[in-house]
N, C-alpha and C positions, 0 to 999 in steps of 0.2 A: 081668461083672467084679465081683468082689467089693471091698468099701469096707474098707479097715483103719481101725478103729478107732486115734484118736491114743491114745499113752501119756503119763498122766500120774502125778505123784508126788501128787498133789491127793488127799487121804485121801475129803472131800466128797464129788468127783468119781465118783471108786471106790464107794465107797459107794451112791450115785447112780444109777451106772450098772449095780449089782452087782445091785439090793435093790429100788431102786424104778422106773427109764425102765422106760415101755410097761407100767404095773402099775396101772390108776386105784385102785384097790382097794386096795393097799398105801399109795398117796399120800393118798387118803381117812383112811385110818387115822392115817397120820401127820401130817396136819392137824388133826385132832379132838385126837389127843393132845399136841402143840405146842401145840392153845387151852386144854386143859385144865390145863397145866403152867404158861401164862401167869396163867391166872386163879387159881390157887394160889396164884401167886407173889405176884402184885400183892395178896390179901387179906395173906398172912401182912407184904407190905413194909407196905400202910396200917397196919395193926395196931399193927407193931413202931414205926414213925414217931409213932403216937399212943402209945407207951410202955404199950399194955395187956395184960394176959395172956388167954389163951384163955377164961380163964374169967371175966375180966371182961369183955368183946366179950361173951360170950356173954348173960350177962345182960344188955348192954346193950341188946342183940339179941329177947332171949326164949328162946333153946334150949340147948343145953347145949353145956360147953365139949368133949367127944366130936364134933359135930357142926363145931363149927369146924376142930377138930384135920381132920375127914375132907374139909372144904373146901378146907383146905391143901396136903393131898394132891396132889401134881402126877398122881396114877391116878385119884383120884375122877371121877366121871362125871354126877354126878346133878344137877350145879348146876341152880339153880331160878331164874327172872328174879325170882321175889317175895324169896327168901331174899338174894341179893344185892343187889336194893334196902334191904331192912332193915340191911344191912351196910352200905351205903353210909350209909343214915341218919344208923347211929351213929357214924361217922367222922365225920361232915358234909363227904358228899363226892353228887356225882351222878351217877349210872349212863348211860354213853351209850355204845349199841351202834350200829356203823355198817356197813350193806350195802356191800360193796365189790366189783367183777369180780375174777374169776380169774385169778391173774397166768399168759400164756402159759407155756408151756415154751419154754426156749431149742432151736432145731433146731441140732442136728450139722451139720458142713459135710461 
């Protein structure tokens, strides 16, 4: 007997169900790039909250403001744990990463 899938108007959902259920490989990806978008964000918010420009961070920092600009980047990939310390530094702020489990998937009824 075959299961019908429920219909929803849930764009998510759809998406979800369209793109990524039963893909670890695709959900992998789009975890990476959901952290990497996160940790973009949060430099370029400290930054903007400390009222500096890219190119002063940067010097506060040691590197150049190209280099920040590419930490920004919600695509960049290359974050470094030493580079975002120094980042954190000059904010005066402290870096704390936390191991968490996998949140399940929800099963379908």
């Amino acid at each position: 007997m075959n299961k019908r899938q429920r219909t929803t108007s849930d764009g998510l959902a759809i998406l979800d169900r369209r793109h990524f259920h039963g893909r670890p490989a695709r959900l992998r990806v789009l975890a990476e790039a959901t952290l990497n978008a996160q940790i973009a964000q949060e430099i370029y918010a400290l930054r903007a909250r400390a009222g500096f420009t890219q190119k002063q961070l940067a010097e506060l920092v040691g590197t150049t403001d190209s280099v920040i600009s590419r930490l920004e980047d919600a695509d960049y990939t290359g974050h470094s744990l030493k580079m975002l310390q120094r980042i954190c530094a000059a904010l005066h702020r402290r870096l704390e990463i936390h191991f968490v489990p996998l949140r399940a998937r929800r099963q379908s009824a």
